[in-house]
C-alpha positions in Angstrom: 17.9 18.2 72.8 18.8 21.1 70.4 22.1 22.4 72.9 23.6 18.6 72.4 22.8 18.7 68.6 24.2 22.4 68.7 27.7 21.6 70.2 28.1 18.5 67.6 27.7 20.8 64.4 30.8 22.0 62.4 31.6 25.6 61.0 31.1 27.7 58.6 33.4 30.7 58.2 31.8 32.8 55.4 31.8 36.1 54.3 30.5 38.2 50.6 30.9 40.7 48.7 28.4 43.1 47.1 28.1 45.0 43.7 27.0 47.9 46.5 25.9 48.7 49.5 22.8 49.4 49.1 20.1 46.9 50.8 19.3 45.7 47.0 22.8 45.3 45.9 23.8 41.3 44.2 26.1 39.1 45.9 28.9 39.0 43.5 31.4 37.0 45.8 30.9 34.1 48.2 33.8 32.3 50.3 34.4 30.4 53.5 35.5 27.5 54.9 34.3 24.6 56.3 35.9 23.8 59.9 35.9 21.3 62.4 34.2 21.9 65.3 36.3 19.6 68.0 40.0 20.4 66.5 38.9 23.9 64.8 41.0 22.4 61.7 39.9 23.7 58.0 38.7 20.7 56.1 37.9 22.6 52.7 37.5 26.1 51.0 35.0 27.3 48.2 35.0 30.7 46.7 32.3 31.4 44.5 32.5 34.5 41.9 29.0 35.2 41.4 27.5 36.7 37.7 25.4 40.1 38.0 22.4 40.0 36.4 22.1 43.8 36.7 25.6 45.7 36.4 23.9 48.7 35.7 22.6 49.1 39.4 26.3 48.4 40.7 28.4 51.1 42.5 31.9 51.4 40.6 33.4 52.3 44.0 32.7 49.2 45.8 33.5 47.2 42.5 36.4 48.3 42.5 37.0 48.1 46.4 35.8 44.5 46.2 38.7 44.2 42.8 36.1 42.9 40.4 36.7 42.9 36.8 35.9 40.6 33.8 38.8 38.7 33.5 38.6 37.5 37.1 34.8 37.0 36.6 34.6 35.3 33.2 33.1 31.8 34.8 31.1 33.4 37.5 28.4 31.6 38.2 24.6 32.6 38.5 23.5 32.9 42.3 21.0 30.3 42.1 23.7 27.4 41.4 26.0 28.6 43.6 23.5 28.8 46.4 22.1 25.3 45.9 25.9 23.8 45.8 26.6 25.8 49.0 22.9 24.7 50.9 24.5 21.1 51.1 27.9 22.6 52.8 25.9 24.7 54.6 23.1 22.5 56.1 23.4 21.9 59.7 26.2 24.2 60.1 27.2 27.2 62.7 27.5 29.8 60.5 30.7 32.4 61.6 31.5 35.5 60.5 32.8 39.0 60.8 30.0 41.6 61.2 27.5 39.1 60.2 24.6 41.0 59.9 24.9 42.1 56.6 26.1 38.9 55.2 23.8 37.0 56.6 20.5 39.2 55.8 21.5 39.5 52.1 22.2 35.8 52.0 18.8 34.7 53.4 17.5 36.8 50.7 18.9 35.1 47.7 18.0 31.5 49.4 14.3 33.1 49.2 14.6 34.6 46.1 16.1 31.4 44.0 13.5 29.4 45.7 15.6 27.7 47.8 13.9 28.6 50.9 10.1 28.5 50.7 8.1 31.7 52.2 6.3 29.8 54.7 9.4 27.9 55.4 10.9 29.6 59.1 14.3 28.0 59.5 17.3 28.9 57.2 20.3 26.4 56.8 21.7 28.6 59.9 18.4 29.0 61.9 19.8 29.9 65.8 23.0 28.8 64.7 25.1 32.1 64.0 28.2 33.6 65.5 29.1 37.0 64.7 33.6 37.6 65.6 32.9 41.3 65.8 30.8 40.6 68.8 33.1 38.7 70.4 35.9 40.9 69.5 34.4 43.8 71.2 33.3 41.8 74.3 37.0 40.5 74.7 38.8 44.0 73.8 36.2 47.1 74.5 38.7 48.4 77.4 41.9 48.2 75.3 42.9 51.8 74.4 45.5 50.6 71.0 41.7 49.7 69.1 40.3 52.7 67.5 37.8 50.6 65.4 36.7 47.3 65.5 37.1 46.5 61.4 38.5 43.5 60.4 41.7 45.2 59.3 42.3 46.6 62.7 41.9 43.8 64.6 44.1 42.0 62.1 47.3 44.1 62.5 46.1 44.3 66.0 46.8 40.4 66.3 49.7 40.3 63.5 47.0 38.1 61.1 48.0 38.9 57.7 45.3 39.4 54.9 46.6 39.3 51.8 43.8 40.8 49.6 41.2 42.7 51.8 37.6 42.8 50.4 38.2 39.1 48.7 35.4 37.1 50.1 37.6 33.8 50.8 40.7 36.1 52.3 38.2 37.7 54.5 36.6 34.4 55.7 40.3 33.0 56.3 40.9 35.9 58.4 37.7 35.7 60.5 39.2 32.4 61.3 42.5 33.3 62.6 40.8 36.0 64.7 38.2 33.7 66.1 41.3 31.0 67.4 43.1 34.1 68.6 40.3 36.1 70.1 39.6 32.5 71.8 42.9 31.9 72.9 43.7 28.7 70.6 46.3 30.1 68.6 
């Protein structure tokens, strides 16, 4: 029963960014988008900018890799609100990204923390329901010779997908996108 509920459920393309990155670094950037799952058509975008509750702990390297500053972050938002806005979007979802891991470990652990997700609670809002595009990327081009590395970047100018501001959580999630339909063939 779960495979035919599995095939009906629309995507998430998602990606954040970090103050650090260290395990205990703060989300400080959420984006994605929400796509169809039978035409693979984007039906909306979000982009969160996320208040740090402790700056002091950030790196200034990956802030300014990520191109924080106050003016762009003047109505951030605290985690908790953004995460209970995006656990509607998200519900029921297939969660895609680019080198998920990270994302999604750090994600799961700010559901938990705002209390969104209980402790005796065993299924996120993207239990069994992940896809990671590095994976498929290196499945589909491991014996190419012109990829050095499998970053985002490379396999962008690899495939001619522009990104017009790397390390920008919704630009990174758009691009995860284009790669997927390419890497599957759709576009």
């Amino acid at each position: 029963m779960e495979d035919l509920v599995f095939r009906g459920r629309d995507f998430i393309f998602l990606d954040l960014e970090f103050s650090s990155l260290r395990p205990d670094a703060e989300i400080i950037e959420i984006g994605g988008l929400l796509v169809n799952h039978k035409n693979f058509k984007i039906e909306k975008e979000f982009d969160y900018k996320i208040k740090m509750l402790h700056p002091e702990k950030a790196d200034p390297q990956s802030l300014n890799l990520v191109g924080y500053n106050e003016d762009l972050w003047k109505d951030a938002i605290l985690i908790d609100e953004a995460l209970n806005e995006l656990y509607k979007i998200f519900e029921d979802k297939i969660m895609v990204g680019f080198n998920l891991a990270m994302d999604f470990a750090r994600l799961e652990r700010a559901f938990y923390e705002a209390k969104i997700l209980s402790n005796n609670q065993i299924a996120d809002p993207f239990y069994k329901r992940k896809i990671d595009v590095l994976s498929i990327a290196y499945f589909v081009l491991k014996d190419n010779p012109e990829i050095k590395y499998f970053s985002l970047r490379e396999l962008c100018n690899y495939f001619k997908i522009p990104i017009p501001k790397e390390h920008c959580a919704l630009e990174d999630a758009r691009a995860t996108y284009f790669l997927f339909l390419k890497l599957l063939g759709y576009n």
